[in-house]
C-alpha positions as CSV (number, residue, x, y, z in Angstrom):
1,X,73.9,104.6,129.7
2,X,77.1,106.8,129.5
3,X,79.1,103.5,128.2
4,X,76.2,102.9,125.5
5,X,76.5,107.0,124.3
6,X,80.4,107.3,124.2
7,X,80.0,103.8,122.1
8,X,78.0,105.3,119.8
9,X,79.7,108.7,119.3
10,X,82.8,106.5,119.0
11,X,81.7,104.6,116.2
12,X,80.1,107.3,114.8
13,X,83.6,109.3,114.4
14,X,85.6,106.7,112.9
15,X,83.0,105.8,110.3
16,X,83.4,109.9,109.5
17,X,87.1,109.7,109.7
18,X,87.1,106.2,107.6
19,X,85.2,107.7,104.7
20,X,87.6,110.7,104.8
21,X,90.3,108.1,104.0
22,X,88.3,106.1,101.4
23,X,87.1,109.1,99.8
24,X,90.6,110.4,99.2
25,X,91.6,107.4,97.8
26,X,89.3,107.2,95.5
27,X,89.8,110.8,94.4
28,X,93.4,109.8,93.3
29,X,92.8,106.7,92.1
30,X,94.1,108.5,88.4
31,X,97.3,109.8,90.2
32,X,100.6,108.2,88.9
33,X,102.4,106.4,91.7
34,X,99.7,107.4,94.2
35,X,99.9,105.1,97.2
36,X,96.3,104.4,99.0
37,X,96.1,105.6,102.5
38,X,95.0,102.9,105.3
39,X,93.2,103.3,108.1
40,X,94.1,101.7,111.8
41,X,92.1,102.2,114.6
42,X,93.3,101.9,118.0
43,X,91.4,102.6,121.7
44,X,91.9,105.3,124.0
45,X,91.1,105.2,127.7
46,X,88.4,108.3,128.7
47,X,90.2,107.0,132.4
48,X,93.6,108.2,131.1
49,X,92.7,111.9,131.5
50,X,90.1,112.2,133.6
51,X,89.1,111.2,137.4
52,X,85.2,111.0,136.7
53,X,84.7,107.3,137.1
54,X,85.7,106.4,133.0
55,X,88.5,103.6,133.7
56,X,86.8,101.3,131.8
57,X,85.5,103.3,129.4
58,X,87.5,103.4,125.9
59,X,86.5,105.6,122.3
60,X,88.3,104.0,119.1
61,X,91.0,106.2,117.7
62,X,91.3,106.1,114.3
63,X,94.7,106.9,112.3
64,X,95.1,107.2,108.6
65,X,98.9,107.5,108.8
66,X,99.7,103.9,107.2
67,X,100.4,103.6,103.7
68,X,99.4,100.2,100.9
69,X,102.8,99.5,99.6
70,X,100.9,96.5,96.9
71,X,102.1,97.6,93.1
72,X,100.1,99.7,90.8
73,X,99.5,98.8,87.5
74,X,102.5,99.7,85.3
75,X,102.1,101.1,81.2
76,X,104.7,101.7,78.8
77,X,104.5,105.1,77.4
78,X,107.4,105.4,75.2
79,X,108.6,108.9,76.6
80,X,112.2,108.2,77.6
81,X,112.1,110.5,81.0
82,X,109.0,108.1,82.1
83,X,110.4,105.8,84.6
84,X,108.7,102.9,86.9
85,X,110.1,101.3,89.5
86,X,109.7,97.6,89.4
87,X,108.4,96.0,93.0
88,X,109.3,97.6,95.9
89,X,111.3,101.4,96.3
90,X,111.0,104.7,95.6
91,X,111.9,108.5,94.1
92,X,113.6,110.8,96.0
93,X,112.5,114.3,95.3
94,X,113.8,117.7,97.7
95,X,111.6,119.1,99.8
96,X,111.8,121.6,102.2
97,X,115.2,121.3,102.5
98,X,115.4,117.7,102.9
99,X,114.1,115.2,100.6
100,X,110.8,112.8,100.7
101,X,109.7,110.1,98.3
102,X,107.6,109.1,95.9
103,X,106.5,106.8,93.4
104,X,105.5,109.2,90.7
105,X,107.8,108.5,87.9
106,X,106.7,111.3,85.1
107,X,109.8,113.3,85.1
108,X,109.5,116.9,83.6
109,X,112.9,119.2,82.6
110,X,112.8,122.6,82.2
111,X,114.6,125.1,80.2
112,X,118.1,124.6,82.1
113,X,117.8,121.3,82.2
114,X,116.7,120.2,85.6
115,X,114.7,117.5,86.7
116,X,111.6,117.3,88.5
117,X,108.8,115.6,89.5
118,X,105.3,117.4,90.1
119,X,107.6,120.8,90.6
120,X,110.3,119.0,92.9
121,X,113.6,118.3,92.2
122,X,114.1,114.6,91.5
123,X,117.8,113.9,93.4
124,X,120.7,111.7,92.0
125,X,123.4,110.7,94.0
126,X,124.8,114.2,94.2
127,X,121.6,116.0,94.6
128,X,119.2,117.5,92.1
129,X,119.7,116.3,88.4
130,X,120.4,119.0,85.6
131,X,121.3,117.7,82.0
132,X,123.4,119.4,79.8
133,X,122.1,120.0,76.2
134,X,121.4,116.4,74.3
135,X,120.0,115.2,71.9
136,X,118.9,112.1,73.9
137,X,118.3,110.9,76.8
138,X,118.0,107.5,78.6
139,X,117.4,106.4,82.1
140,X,119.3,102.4,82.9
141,X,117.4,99.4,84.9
142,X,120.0,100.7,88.0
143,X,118.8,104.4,87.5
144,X,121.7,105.7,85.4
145,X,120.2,108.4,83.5
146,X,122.8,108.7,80.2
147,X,122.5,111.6,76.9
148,X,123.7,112.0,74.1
149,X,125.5,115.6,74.1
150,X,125.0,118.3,70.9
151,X,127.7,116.8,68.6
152,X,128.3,113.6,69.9
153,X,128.3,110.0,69.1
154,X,127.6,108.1,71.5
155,X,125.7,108.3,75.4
156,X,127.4,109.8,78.4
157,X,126.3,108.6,82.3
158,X,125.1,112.0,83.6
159,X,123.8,111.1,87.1
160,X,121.9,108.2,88.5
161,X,118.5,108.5,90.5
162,X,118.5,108.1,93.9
163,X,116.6,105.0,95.1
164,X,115.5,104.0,98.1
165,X,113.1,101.6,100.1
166,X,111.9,100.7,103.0
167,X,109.3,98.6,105.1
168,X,106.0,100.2,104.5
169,X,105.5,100.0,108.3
170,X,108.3,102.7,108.6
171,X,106.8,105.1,106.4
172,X,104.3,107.6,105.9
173,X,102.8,110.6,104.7
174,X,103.8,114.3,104.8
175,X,101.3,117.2,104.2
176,X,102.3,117.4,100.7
177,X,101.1,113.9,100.3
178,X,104.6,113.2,99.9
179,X,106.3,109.5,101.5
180,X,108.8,109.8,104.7
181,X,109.9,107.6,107.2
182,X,108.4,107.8,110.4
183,X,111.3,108.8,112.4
184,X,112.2,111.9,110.3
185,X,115.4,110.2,108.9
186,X,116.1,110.0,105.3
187,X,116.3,106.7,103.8
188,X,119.6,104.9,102.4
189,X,120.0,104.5,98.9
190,X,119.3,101.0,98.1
191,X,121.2,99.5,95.2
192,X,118.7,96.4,94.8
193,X,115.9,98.8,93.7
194,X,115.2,98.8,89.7
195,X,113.6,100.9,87.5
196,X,111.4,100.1,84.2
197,X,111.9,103.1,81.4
198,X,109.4,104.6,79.1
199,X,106.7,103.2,81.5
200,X,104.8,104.8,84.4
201,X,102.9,103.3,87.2
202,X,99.4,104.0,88.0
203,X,97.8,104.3,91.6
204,X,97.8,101.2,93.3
205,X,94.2,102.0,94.7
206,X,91.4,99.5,94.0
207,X,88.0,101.2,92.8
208,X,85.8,98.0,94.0
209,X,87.7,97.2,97.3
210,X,86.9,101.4,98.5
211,X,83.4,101.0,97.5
212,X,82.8,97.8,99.5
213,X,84.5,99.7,102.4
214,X,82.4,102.6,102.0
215,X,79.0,100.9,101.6
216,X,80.4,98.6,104.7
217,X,80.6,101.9,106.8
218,X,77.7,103.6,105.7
219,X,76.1,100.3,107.2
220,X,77.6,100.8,110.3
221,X,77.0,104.4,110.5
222,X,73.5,103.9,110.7
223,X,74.0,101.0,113.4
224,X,75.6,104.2,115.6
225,X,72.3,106.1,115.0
226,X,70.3,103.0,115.9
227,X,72.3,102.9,119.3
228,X,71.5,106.5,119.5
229,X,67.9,106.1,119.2
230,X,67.7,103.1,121.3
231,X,69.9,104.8,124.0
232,X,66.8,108.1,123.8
233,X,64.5,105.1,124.2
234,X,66.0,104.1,127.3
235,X,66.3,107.2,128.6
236,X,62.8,108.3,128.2
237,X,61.7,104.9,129.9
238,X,64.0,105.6,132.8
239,X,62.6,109.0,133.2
240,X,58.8,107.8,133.5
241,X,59.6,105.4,135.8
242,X,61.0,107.8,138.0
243,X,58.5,109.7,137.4
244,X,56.1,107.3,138.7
């Protein structure tokens, strides 16, 4: 009876903790460069902490650390500090000190000229970008952002965006939402990775394919409550014939 209840209440939980994930996904499923989190579920042992007789007893564990590293859907915009990155890679913007990644490409600049994305600094190769006054600005295929200065003639190299990449198995998600790896290291610049200008890229989430997993676990949350009731059931029958 105790194996049939702890499989219940197991289930039960990661359907909860599933639909936290889908539901997130879905609520930034407008976000530029948003990656869709993923859910893995693993087992846990009840025997591993206890001495009450639960060796053989495990509860699924479920993780929404992973991260969907498929495209999104890239659109040209026109605005030269738009920037996409074409296949796999990513943005690095500073964050507490450090720097994490991202594939948001709408780059803002303020009054002094600095570069950001979402309010963090986007780096270059020698940290956060500021352009001087221009006129124009471009950003290259490598990630060489170039202006043309007050006065001049022709387009200077500035700075060029860092870019990195990585496996999408060594990454993950910070609580900013932000991409790191999972070992706390920062990521080497990767010379490989290209950009698109004038274009951003959308949210690689898939409306249809989080519905179907929703409506697939709001099917086996009420499986759990079945097991539930039929577990009472047993219970009850257990008790009269004792009672007999």
């Amino acid at each position: 009876m105790d194996k049939l209840i702890f499989t219940a209440v197991s289930g039960a939980e990661h359907t909860l903790r599933a639909q936290q994930v889908h539901a997130n996904n879905l609520a930034n499923m407008d976000t530029p460069g948003f990656r869709a989190n993923l859910e893995l579920v693993t087992t846990q042992s009840l025997g591993a902490k206890t001495n009450y007789g639960y060796d053989d007893v495990h509860m699924a564990r479920t993780q929404a650390d992973a991260i969907s590293t498929k495209p999104g859907i890239v659109r040209e915009t026109g605005r030269p500090l738009d920037v996409a990155i074409t296949g796999s890679g990513y943005f690095a913007v500073e964050f507490n000190g450090g720097e994490a990644y991202t594939r948001a490409g709408s780059i803002d600049i303020d009054a002094n000229g600095a570069l950001s994305v979402a309010g963090r600094p986007i780096l270059g190769e020698g940290g956060p970008i500021v352009l001087p006054p221009h006129s124009a600005v471009e950003v290259g295929t490598d990630g060489t952002i170039s202006v043309m200065a007050e006065g001049a003639t022709t387009m200077q190299v500035i700075d060029k965006l860092r870019l990195v990449n990585a496996e999408g198995s060594e990454l993950t998600k910070n609580e900013a939402g932000l991409i790191v790896s999972r070992n706390g290291d920062q990521l080497e610049a990767d010379a490989n990775v290209t950009v698109r200008g004038r274009s951003l890229e959308g949210s690689n989430v898939s409306a249809v394919e989080e519905m179907v997993a929703t409506m697939a676990l709001n099917r086996s949350f009420e499986l759990q409550m079945k097991l539930f009731q039929a577990g009472d059931k047993m219970n009850e029958a257990g008790n009269r014939l004792l009672g007999a």
